[in-house]
C-alpha positions in Angstrom: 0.0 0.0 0.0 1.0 3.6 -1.1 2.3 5.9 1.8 0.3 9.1 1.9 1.8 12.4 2.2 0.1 15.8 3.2 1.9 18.9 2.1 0.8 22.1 3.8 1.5 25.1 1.2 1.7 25.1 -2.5 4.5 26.9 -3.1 7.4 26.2 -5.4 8.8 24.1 -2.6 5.7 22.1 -2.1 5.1 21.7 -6.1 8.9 20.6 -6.5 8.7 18.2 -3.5 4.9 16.9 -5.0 6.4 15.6 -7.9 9.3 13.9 -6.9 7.1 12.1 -4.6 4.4 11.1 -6.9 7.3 9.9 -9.1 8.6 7.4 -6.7 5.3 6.1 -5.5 3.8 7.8 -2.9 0.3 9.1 -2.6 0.3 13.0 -2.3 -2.4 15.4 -1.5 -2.0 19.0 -0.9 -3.8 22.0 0.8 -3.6 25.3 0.3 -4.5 28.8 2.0 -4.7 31.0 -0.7 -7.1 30.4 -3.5 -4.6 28.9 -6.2 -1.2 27.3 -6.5 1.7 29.3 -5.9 2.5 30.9 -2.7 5.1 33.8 -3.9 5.1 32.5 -7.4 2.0 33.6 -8.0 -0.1 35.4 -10.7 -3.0 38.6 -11.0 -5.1 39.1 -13.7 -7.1 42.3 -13.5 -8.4 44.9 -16.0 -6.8 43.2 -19.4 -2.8 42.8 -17.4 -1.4 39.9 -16.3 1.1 40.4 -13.4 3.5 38.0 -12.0 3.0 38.5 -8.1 6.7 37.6 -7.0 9.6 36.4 -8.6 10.5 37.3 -11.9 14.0 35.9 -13.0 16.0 33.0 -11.7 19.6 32.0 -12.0 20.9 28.2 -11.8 18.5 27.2 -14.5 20.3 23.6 -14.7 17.9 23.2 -10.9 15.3 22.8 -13.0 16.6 20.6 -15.2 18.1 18.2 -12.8 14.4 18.0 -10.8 12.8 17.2 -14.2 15.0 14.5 -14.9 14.8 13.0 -11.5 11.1 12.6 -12.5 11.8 10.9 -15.7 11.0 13.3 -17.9 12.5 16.0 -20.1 12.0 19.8 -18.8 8.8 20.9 -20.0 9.8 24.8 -19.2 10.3 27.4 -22.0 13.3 29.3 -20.9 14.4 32.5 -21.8 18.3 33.9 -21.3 18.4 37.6 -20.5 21.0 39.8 -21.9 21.5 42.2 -20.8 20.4 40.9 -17.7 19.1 44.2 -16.1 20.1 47.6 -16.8 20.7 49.7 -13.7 19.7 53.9 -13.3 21.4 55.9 -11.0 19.4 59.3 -10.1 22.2 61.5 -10.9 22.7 59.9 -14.5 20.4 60.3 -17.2 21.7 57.0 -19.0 21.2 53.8 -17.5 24.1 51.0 -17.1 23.3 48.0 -19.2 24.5 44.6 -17.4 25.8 42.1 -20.0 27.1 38.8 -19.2 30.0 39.5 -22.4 32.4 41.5 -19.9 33.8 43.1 -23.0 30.7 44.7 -23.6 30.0 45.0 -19.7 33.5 47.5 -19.7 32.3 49.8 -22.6 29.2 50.3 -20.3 32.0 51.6 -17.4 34.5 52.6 -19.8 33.7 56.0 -18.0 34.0 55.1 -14.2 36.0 51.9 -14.4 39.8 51.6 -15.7 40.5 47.9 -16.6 37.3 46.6 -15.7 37.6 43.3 -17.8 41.1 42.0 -16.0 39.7 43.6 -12.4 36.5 41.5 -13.0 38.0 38.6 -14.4 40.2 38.3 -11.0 37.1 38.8 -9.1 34.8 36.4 -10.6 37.4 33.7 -10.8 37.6 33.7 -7.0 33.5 33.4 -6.8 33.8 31.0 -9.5 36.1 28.8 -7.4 33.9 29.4 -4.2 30.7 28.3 -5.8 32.2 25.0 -7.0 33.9 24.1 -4.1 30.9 24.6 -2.5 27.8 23.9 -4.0 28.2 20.0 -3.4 30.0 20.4 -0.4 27.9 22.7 1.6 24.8 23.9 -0.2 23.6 20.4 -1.9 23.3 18.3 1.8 21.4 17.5 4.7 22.9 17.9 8.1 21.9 15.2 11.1 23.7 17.5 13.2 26.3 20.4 13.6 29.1 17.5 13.8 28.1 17.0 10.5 28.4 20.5 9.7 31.7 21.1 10.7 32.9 18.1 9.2 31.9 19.6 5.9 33.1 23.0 6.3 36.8 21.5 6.5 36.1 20.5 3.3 36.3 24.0 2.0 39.7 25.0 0.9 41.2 27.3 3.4 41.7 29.7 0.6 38.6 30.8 1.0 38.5 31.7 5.0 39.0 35.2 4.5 35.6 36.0 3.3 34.1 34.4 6.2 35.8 37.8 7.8 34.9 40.3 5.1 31.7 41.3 3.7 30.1 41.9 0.5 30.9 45.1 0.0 34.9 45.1 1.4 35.4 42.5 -0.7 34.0 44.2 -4.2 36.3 47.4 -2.9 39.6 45.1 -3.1 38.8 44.8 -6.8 37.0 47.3 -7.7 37.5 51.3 -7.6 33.8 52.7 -9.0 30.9 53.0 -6.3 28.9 52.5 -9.9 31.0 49.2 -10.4 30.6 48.3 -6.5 27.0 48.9 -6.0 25.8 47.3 -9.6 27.7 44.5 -8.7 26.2 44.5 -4.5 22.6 44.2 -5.7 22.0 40.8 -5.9 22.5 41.6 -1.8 20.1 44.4 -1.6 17.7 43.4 -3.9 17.5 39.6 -1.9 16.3 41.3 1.5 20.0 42.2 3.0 23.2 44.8 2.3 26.5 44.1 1.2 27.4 46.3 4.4 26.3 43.0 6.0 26.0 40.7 3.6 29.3 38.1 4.4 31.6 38.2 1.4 31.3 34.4 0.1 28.4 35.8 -1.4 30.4 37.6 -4.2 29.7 33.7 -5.4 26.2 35.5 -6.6 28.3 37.9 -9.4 29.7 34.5 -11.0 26.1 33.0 -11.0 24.6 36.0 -12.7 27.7 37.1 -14.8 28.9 33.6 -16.1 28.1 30.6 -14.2 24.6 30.3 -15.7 22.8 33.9 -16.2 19.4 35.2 -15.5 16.4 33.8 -17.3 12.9 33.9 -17.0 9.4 32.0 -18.8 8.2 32.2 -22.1 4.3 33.8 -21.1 5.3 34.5 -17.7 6.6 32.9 -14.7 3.6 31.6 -13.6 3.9 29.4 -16.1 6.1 27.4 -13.7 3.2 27.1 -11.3 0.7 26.1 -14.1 3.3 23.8 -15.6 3.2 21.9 -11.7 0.1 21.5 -11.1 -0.7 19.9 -14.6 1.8 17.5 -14.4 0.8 16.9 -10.7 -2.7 16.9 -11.4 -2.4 14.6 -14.1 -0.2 12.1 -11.8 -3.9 12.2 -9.4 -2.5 14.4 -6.9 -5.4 16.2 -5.5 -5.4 20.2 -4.6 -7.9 21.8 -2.1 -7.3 25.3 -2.0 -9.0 28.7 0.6 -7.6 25.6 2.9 -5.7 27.1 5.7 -3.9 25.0 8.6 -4.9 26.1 12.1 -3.8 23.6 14.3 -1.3 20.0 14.6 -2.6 16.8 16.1 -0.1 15.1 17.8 0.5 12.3 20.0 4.0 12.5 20.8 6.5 11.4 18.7 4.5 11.5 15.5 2.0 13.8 13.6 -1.7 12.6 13.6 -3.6 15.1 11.9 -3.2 18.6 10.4 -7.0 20.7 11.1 -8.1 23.5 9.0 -10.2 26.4 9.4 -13.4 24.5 9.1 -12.2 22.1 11.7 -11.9 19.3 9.3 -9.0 16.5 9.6 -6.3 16.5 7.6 -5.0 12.8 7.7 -1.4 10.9 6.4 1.6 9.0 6.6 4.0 11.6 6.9 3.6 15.3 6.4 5.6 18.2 4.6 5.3 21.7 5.6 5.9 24.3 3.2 4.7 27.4 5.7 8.1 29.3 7.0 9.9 26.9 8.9 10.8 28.8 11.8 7.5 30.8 12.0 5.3 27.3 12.4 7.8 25.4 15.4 6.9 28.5 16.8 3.2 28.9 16.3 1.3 25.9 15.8 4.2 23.8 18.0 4.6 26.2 20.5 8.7 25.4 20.2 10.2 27.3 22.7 13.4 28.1 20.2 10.7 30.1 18.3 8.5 32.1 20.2 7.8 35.6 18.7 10.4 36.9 20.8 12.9 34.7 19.6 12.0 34.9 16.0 12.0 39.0 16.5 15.9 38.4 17.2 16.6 36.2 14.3 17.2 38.0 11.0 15.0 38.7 8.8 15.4 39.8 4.8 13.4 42.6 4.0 9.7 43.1 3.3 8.5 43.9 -0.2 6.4 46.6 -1.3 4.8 46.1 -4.8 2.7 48.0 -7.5 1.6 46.0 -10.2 0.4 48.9 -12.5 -0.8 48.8 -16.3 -0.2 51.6 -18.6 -1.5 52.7 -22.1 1.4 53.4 -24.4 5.2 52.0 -24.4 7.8 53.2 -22.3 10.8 52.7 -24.3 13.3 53.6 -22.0 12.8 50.8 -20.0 14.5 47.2 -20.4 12.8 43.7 -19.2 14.7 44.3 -15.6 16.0 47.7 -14.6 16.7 49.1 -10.9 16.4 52.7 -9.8 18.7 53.7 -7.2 19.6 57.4 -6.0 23.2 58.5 -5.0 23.3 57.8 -1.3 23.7 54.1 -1.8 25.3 53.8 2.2 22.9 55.7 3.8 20.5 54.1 2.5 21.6 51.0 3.3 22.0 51.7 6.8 18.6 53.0 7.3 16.7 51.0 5.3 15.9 47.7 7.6 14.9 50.0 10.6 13.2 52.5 8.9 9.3 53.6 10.3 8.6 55.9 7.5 8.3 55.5 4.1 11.7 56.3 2.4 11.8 59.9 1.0 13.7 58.9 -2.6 13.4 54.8 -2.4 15.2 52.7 -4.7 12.9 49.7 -6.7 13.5 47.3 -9.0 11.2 47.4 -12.3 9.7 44.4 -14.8 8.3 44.9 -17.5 7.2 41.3 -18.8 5.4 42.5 -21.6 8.9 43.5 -23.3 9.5 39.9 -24.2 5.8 38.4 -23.3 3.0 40.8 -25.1 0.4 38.6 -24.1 0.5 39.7 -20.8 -0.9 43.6 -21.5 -3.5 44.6 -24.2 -1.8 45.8 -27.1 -0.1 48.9 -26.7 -0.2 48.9 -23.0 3.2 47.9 -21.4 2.2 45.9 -17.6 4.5 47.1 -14.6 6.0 45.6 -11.7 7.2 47.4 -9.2 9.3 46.4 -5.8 10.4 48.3 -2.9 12.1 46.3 -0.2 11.4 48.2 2.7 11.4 47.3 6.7 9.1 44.6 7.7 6.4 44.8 10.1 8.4 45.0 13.1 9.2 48.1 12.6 6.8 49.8 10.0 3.6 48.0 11.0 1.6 50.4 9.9 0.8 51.2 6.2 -2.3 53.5 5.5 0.3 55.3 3.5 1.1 52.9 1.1 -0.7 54.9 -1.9 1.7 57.8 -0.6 5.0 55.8 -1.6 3.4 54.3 -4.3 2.7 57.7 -6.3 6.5 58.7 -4.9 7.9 56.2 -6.9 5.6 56.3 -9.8 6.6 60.1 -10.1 10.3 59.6 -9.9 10.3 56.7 -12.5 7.9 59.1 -14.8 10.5 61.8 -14.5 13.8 59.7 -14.7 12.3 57.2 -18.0 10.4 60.0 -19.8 7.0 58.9 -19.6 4.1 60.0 -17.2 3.2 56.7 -15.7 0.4 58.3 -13.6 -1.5 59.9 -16.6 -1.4 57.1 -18.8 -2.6 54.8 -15.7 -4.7 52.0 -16.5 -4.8 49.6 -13.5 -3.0 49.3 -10.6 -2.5 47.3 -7.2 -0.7 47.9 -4.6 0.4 45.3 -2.4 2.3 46.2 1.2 3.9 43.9 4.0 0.6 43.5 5.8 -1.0 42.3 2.6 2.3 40.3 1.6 2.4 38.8 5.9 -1.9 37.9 5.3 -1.9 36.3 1.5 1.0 33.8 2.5 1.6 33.4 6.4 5.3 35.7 5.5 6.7 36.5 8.9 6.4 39.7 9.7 6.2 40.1 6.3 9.8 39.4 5.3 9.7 38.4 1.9 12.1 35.7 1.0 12.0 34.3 5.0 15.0 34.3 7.1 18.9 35.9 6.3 21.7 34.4 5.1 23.9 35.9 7.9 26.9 32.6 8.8 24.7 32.1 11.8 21.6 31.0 9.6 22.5 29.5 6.7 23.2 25.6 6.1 22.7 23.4 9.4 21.8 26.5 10.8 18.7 27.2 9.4 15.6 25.3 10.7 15.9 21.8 9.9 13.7 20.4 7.4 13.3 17.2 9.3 11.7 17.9 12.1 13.5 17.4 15.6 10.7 16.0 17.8 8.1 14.5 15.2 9.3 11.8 12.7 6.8 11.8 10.4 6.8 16.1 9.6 9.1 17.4 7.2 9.7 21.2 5.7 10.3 22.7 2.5 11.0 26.1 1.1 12.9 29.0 1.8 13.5 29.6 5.3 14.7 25.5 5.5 17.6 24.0 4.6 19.5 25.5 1.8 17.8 29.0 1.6 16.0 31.2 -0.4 15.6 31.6 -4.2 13.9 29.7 -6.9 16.6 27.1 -7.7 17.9 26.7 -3.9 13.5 26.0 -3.2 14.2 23.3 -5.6 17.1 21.9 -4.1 15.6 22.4 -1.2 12.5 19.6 -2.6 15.3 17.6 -3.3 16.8 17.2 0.3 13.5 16.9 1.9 12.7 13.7 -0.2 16.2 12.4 1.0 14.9 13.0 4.3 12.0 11.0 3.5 13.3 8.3 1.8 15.6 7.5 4.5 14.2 9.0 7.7 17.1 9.4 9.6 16.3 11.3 13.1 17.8 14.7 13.2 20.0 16.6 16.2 
């Protein structure tokens, strides 16, 4: 007889973890809060636009690839390569940086700021280079039983690399690099991932060589939700059932194992083993009552930031924006610095801009152009209070209007906002953080929450805030650990 699994949370994690389940036999059912599949990868339709809610690129396409083929079957995903990746606009310059993958392109882009960029970055990206392999098997690609374990790995790790244990992000790009263009283009896979550089350890330069020459940035032919959609046929087809507006209140238990998850409605959620894709610190903390992670506790942990989006649909074209672009002003530090802690809304924020319907047309009537707008700003513990969203939202819309030429607000369309309250209600986010806990060295491998769980042996976790981390391809290692766990269900320290 079939062993049943229950996954709580349809999220990438879940969807990932789903089929490599159903491939190898077991019976799957899932339940879901929101009303479709998802969680951050998620969609809106309103008005004509089609909006991707969360993520739109991903890096370490090959993830994908690999889960596919553990399933038997060839990668049903239609991916698209960016380049240039993103461009980048700086408030006191009127013409944006374009971010090529080619670094002798890349240098005529700095040719102005940046003396010998191609041998600087060469230097620089060969040490990432050699991080991210010596690495990614090592550290990344692994469960941990315990911190033994841990450490035993870590030795592993050439000692060449110790030093950026020591240094962060942003010391590190200023031993290679002389521009604060060159330095801040180049720390924004940091910012833009809920943290700084100005605390963001340094073996995270490893990011630059993903983006810049491992594998690139790509994204879906007719949108990212497409990944979603792509899931839960495949699933579907395999008789994995969905129940969705099905939200987890409470965990039966009689001990050492899991009996039951209940919902809302106070029905009985019943299975062999069970696979939570809710954050994994946030839920040991709330439906367990773990002591380790009582809201006090999980206030002291560190979060990444909380997003802020507008997904707004305009009539016309705005040519002077790329697929990807950021907007940043020219007090990059200060900004930094103030930015997790901050209770107001940011006078100048900085944002990051899609525009999918540069390389996807479906998703805006024709000659409308569909926005999407993010602003990581503080989460709720210390801005809980956001009546004043449409205040930042017409902030940024009118410095984006001014610094691409076209007036966003008068040629408005459609438009919703979405703050860290909504963000913290649609998908149980902590506080609102938006991509779960940091990647500071004391929270990242074994030191994230486990994604076995420590005192029930039949309750498992997938997704961001587990075992590896955050990001679309880590999620999807991430399915692949957790099935480890579950094949071989080897208590955890």
């Amino acid at each position: 007889m079939k062993e049943k699994v229950l996954i709580v949370g349809a999220g990438l994690g879940a969807l990932a973890t789903a089929l490599r389940l159903v491939t190898r036999g077991y019976e799957v059912e899932i339940v879901e809060k929101h009303h479709q599949a998802g969680g951050r990868l998620n969609q809106i339709k309103q008005d004509g636009f089609t909006f991707d809610t969360g993520p739109s690129f991903f890096s370490m396409s090959y993830e994908f690839d690999e889960l596919f083929k553990d399933c038997g079957m060839e990668n049903p995903l239609e991916m698209n390569e960016l380049n240039p990746v993103y461009s980048v606009y700086f408030s006191n310059r009127k013409k944006p940086f374009l971010i090529y993958k080619d670094l002798e392109k890349l240098a005529k882009e700095f040719y102005d700021v940046e003396g010998d960029f191609v041998q600087k970055a060469k230097g620089y990206l060969a040490q990432a280079k050699a991080l991210f392999h010596d690495t990614e098997n090592v550290i990344v690609k692994r469960n941990y039983n315990n911190l033994l374990q841990y450490g035993t790995s870590l030795l592993r790790v050439p000692i060449k690399h110790s030093p950026l244990l020591f240094r962060t992000m942003w010391q590190e790009l200023e031993r290679h690099f002389d521009s604060e263009e060159v330095k801040i283009i180049f720390s924004l896979v940091a910012f833009f991932l809920g943290a700084t550089p100005f605390d963001t350890p340094a073996v995270y330069s490893l990011l630059n060589y993903t983006e810049l020459e491992h594998d690139g940035y790509w994204n879906i032919k007719g949108g990212m939700y497409k990944i979603t959609e792509t899931f839960v046929s495949l699933l579907e087809e395999r008789g994995v059932k969905f129940h969705y507006n099905t939200e987890i209140t409470s965990v039966i238990t009689n001990g050492k194992e899991v009996n039951g998850f209940v919902d809302q409605n106070d029905h009985v959620w019943k299975a062999d083993k069970y696979v939570c894709n809710a954050d994994a610190a946030a839920f040991r903390g709330k439906m367990l009552g773990r002591k380790k992670f009582t809201e006090a506790k999980l206030d002291k942990m560190d979060w990444t930031l909380a997003p802020f989006t507008i997904y707004l649909g305009v009539k016309g074209k705005v040519e002077n924006l790329h697929h990807h672009n950021y907007f940043l002003g020219d007090n990059f530090k200060s900004y930094a610095d103030k930015i997790f802690k901050m209770s107001v809304n940011p006078e100048k924020p900085y944002y990051y801009v899609n525009v999918s319907s540069k390389s996807n047309a479906a998703c805006a009537p024709e000659g409308c152009e569909n926005l999407f707008i993010l602003c990581p700003v503080p989460d709720l513990r210390y801005k809980p209070d956001w009546q004043d969203k449409e205040q930042l939202a017409e902030t940024i819309l009118k410095d984006m209007s001014e610094r691409v030429g076209f007036d966003l607000i008068g040629n408005r369309v459609t438009q919703t906002i979405l703050d860290p309250v909504d963000w913290q209600n649609m998908f149980n986010l902590y506080r609102g953080s938006g991509l779960g806990l940091a990647h500071g060295l004391n929270q990242v491998a074994a030191m994230r929450p486990k994604n076995k769980d420590e005192e029930f042996d039949n309750l498992y976790y997938v997704g961001a805030s587990t075992t590896p981390g955050t990001g679309l391809p880590i999620v999807v290692i991430s399915s692949k650990l957790v099935t480890e766990r579950i094949e071989k269900d080897v208590p955890v320290i």
